[in-house]
N, C-alpha and C positions, 0 to 999 in steps of 0.2 A: 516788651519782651526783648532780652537778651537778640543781638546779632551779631554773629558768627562768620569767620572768612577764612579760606583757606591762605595758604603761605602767598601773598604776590608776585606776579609775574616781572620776570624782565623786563623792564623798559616801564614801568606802570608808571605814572607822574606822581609826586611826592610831594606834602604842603609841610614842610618845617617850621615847629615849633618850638624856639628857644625861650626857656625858662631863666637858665644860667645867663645872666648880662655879662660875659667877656667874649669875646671875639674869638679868641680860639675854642671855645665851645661850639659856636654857629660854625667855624671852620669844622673842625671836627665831623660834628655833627651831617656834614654835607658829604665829606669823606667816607662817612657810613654809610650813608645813602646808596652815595655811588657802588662801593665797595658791596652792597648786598643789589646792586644792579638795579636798581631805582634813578628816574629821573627828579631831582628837586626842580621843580617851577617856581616857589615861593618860598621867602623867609619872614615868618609872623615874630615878632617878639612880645614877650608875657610874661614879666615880671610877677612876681606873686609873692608876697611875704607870708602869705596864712593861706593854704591850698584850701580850696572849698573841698570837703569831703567828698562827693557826688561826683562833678565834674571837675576838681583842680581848678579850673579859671571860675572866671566870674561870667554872670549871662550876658555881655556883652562883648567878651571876647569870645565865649562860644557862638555866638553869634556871626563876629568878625574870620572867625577861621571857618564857620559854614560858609559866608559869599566867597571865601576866596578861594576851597577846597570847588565849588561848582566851577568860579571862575577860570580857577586854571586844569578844571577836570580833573584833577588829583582822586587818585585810586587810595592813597593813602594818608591819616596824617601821623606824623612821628613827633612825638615828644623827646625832649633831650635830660631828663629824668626820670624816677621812676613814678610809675602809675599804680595806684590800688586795681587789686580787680575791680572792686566797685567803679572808679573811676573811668576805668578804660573800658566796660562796660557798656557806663552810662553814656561814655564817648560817643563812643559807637554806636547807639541805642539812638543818640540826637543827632548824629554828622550823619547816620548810613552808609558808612564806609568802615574801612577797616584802621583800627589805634591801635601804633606802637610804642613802645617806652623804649628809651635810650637799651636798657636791658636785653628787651626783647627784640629788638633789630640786630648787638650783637650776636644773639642765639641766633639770629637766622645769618646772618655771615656765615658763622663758624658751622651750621648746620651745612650750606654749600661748602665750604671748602676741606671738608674731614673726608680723607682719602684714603688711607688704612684702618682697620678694624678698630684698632685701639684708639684710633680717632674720633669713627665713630661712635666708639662707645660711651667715651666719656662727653661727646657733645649732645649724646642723645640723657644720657645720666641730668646733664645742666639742664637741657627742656623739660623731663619728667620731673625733674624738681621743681623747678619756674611752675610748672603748668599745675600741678602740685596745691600750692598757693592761690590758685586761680580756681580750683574747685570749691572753693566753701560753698559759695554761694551760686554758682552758675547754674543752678535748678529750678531755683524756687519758682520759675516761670511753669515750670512744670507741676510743682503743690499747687499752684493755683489755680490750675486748668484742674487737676485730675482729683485736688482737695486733700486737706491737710486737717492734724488733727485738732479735733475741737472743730470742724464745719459740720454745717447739715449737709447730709450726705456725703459726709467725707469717710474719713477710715476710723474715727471716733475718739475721745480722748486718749493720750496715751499711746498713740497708737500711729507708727511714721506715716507719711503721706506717700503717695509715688512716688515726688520729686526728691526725699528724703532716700528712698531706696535706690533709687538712680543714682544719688550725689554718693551714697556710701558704697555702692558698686564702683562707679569710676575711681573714689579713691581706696579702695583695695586693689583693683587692677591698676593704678600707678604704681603704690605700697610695692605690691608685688613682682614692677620691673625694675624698680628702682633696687631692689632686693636683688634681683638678678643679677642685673649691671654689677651693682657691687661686688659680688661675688665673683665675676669674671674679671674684674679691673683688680681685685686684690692677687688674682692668680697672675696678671701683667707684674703687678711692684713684686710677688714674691720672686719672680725670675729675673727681673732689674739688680733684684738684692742679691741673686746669687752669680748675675754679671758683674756685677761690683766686685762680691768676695772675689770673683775671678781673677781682674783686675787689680784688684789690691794685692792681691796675693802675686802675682807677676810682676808688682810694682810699675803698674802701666796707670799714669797719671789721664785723668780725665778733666776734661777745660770744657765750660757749656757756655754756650753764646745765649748772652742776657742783652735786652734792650725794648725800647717803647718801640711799639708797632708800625714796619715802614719805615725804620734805620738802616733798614741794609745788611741783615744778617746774614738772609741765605745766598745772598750777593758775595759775600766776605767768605762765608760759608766754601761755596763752589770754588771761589777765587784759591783760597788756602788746600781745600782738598784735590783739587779738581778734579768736581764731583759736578754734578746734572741736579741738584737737587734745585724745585718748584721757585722759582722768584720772579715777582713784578712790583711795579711800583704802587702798590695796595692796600690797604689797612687789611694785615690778618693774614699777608700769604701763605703764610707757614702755619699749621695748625701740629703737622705730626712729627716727633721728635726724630732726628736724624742722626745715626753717628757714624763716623768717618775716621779709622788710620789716620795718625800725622806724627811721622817722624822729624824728631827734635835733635839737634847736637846735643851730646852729652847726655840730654836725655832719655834719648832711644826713642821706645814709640810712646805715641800718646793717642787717648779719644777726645777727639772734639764732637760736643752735641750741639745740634741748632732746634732750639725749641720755640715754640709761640713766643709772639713778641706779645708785651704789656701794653695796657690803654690806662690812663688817669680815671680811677672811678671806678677800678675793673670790679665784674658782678661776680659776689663772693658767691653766688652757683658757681661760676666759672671756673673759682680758683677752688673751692673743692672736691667738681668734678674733674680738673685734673690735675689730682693730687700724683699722681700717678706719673706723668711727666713733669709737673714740677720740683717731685723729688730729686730729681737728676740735678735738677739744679744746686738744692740743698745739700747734697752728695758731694758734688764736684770739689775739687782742689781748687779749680782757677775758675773765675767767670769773667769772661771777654766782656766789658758791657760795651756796646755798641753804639754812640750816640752818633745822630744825624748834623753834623758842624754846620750843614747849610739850613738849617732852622733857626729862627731868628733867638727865641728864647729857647736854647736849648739845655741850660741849668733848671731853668721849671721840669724839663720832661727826664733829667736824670734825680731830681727831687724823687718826683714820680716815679719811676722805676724803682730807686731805693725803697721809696716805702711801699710796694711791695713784695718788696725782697724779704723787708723787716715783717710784714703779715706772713708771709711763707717760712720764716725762720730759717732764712738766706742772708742775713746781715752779716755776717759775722764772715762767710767766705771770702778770702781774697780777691780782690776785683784789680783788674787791668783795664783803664779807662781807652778805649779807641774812638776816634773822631772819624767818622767816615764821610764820605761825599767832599772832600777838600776839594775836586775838581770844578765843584760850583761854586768855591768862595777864596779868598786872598790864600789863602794856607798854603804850606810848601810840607812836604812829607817830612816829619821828623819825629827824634821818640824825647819826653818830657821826664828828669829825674827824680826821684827823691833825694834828700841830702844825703840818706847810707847809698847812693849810685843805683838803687835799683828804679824800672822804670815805671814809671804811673801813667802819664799819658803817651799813646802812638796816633798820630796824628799821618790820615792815607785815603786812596782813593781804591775801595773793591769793584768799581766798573772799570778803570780804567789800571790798575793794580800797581799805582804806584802805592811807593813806601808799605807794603806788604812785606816785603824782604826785613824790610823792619819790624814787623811784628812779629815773625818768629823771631826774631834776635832776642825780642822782649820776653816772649814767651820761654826760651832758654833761659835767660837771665833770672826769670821767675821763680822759676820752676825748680831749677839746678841750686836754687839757693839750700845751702848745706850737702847738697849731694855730691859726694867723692867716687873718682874715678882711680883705677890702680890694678893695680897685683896684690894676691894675698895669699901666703904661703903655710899650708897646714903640717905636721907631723900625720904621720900613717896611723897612732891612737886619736886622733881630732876629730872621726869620724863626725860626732852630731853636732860639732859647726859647720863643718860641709854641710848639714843636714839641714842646720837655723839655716846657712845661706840659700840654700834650694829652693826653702819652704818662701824667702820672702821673694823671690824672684829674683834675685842680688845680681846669679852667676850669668855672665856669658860667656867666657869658657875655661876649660878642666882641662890640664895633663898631669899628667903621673909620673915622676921623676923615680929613674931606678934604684934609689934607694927608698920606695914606696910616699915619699912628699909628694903632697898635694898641692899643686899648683892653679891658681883661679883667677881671671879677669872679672873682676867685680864691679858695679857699676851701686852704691848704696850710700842712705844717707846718713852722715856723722853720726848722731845718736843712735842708730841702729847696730854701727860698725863698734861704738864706746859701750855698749852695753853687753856687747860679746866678747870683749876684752879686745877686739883687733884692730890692728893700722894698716895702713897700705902703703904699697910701694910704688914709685912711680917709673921707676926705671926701667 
C-alpha cells in the first residue's frame, strides 16, 4: 500500500541522492536541502543509465540507501531528478519514509517562501499541477480493498471500483482549483498589462533584474532603490516580484522589478505557474542580468539563465550583464564596452556598494540611446502635436508665448520625434 507524509519539518535529517554525476549538482542539490530547511547527513551517488521503472535504482542500491537512511536517521530521502509517481511511490512504499524529487523539494521552497497573495497563488497553481500528475494511480490501493470491476463481489463489469471514484473525485477537485487559480492569476497579468500601457504611455522605461538563484539580486535590488526588500544568502529568497522608482539622468524615472531568480533545470510547472511574473520580464526594455563573479563557473550558470530566457521568449530583450560579489574575488569596480561605446558588462559590489554608481551610469547610457532632450516650439494651429506629445508622455513642460506659440520641454526618442516631423532645440 501507497505511504503518504505530510510536508517535513524543520531541521528533519535528509539522505541525498545524486543521480546527475557532476559536483555542482550534489552541490546544488545540498543548497536545496538547506534552503527548504532540511538537515543533509549523507550523500549516496547512483548513477543509472536506464531508471528501473518501479524503483529508478536497482535493488541493491535501494537497499544501500535503506541502511544508510536508518543509519543516519534521515526523515527524508531526496532524489536530484525527477521521479515517476510510480517511483516515488514505490520509494516510499520500500524506505518507509518520505521521497522527493529534485522537482518537488523545489515546490516545497517556494511553497515556504511565497509571501504575497500572487505569490501564493501561483506557487500553489505549480503544486496542484505537480500533484496533478501524481493522482493516476494513487488509489488503486483502495480498488483493491474495496474491489474493482470484473472481481467477485466487486462492483461488476463495467462498472468503476471505489478506488476509481475516489481517483476521479480528487482529480476534479484539482481540475477545478487549478481552474480557479487560473482565473485569478489572468485577472493579476490583465492589470500588469494595463501597468504597462500606463507606463508606456508616460514613456517611463522598465528594467527587471534577471539572474540564477542567489546572485544577489535583491541585494542590488535594495542597494539601487533603497528599498527593504527580503534578502539572504538562499537559494529562492525572492519569490514575489517587486517594483521600485529609479530615477535616471536624462532619463527621468524608470521601474526596476526584482523577480525570482532561475535554477538549471528549472520545473516547467514552475515556469508556467509564473507566467504571470515572468511576463515582466518578457515585457521589460532592459534586463539587468545579475551574475555571481565569486562562483567559480559562472559562464555555465549565465548559459543557464539565458536558456531560460529563450524558453520564456526573453531572448531577444536587451541585457546588461553585472557581476556582482566582486568583494570576494580579484575584481576592481568597472564598466566593460562594446565597440559602438555602449556598456555590456558592470562589474560591482551590492553588499558592500561599490561601483553601483556605475551601473546607473550604464543604465543611462542604455537606455538614453536614441533619446533626445530639448525645446520644441509649436504654432497656436499645432494643437494635436501638442496632443501626440501628451499622449506619449514626451512633455515636461509647456509655456505659452503671447503670441499664442507653444513652448515644450521635451524629453523623446529620435524616431518618435522624426515621425511627427519635429526637431528640437537645445538652446
Amino acid at each position: 500500500m501507497a505511504v503518504f507524509f505530510d510536508r517535513p519539518e524543520t531541521g528533519t535529517h535528509a539522505l541525498l541522492v545524486n543521480v546527475v554525476q557532476d559536483d555542482e549538482s550534489a552541490q546544488e542539490l545540498t543548497e536545496l536541502a538547506t534552503s527548504a530547511g532540511l538537515v543533509p547527513v549523507a550523500h549516496l551517488r547512483a548513477p543509472r543509465r536506464v531508471p528501473n521503472p518501479r524503483t529508478f535504482v536497482g535493488g541493491g542500491k535501494l537497499e544501500e540507501i535503506r541502511c544508510e537512511s536508518r543509519e543516519y536517521c534521515a526523515g527524508i530521502v531526496l532524489f536530484d531528478v525527477e521521479l515517476t509517481p510510480t517511483q516515488e511511490r514505490s520509494l516510499e512504499a520500500s524506505l518507509e519514509i518520505r521521497v522527493l524529487s529534485r522537482t518537488g523539494l523545489i515546490l516545497e521552497i517556494f511553497a515556504r517562501r511565497a509571501r504575497t497573495h500572487e505569490g501564493q497563488l501561483q506557487v500553489e497553481l505549480a503544486q496542484m499541477q505537480h500533484l496533478y500528475s501524481r493522482l493516476v494511480r494513487g488509489w488503486t490501493h483502495l480498488d483493491r480493498q474495496r474491489g474493482g470491476s470484473g472481481r467477485t463481489g466487486g462492483a461488476g463489469m463495467g462498472v468503476a471500483g471505489a478506488g476509481e471514484t475516489q481517483l476521479e473525485a480528487d482529480q476534479r477537485m484539482v481540475r477545478m482549483r487549478i481552474s480557479k487559480i487560473n482565473s485569478r492569476l489572468d485577472r493579476v497579468q490583465t492589470q500588469r498589462k494595463q501597468s504597462r500601457r500606463s507606463r508606456s504611455r508616460a514613456n517611463v522605461s522598465t528594467i527587471s533584474l534577471v539572474g540564477y538563484t542567489n546572485a544577489g539580486k535583491s541585494t542590488l535590488f535594495n542597494r539601487v532603490c533603497e528599498s527593504d526588500v527580503h534578502a539572504a544568502d538562499q537559494l529562492f529568497a525572492t519569490l514575489d516580484p517587486t517594483f521600485r522608482k529609479l530615477s535616471l539622468p536624462v532619463i527621468g524615472e524608470a521601474v526596476l522589478a526584482d523577480t525570482v531568480g532561475f535554477i538549471r533545470r528549472l520545473p516547467h510547472d514552475l515556469v508556467d505557474a509564473f507566467r504571470a511574473t515572468l511576463e515582466e520580464v518578457c515585457q521589460a526594455d532592459l534586463l539587468i542580468h545579475v551574475v555571481d563573479a565569486s562562483y567559480p563557473d559562472y559562464q555555465q550558470r549565465i548559459g543557464e539563465v539565458n536558456e531560460v530566457l529563450r524558453s520564456i521568449g526573453a531572448d531577444q530583450v536587451p541585457q546588461l550583464l553585472v557581476f556582482n560579489k566582486i568583494d570576494a574575488t580579484p575584481h576592481s569596480p568597472r564598466v566593460d564596452r562594446e565597440s559602438n561605446g555602449l556598456p555590456c558588462r558592470v562589474w560591482l559590489s551590492a553588499q558592500t556598494g561599490e561601483g553601483v554608481d556605475r551601473l546607473l551610469g550604464a543604465l543611462t547610457d542604455r537606455l538614453a540611446k536614441g533619446v533626445v532632450q530639448g525645446a520644441v516650439c509649436l504654432r497656436p494651429d499645432e494643437g494635436h502635436l501638442r496632443a501626440a506629445l501628451y499622449d506619449g508622455g514626451d512633455v515636461l513642460r509647456e509655456q505659452t508665448s503671447d503670441d499664442g506659440s507653444i513652448n515644450l520641454q521635451v524629453r523623446i526618442e529620435q524616431h518618435r520625434l522624426d515621425s511627427l516631423g519635429l526637431s528640437v532645440s537645445h538652446s
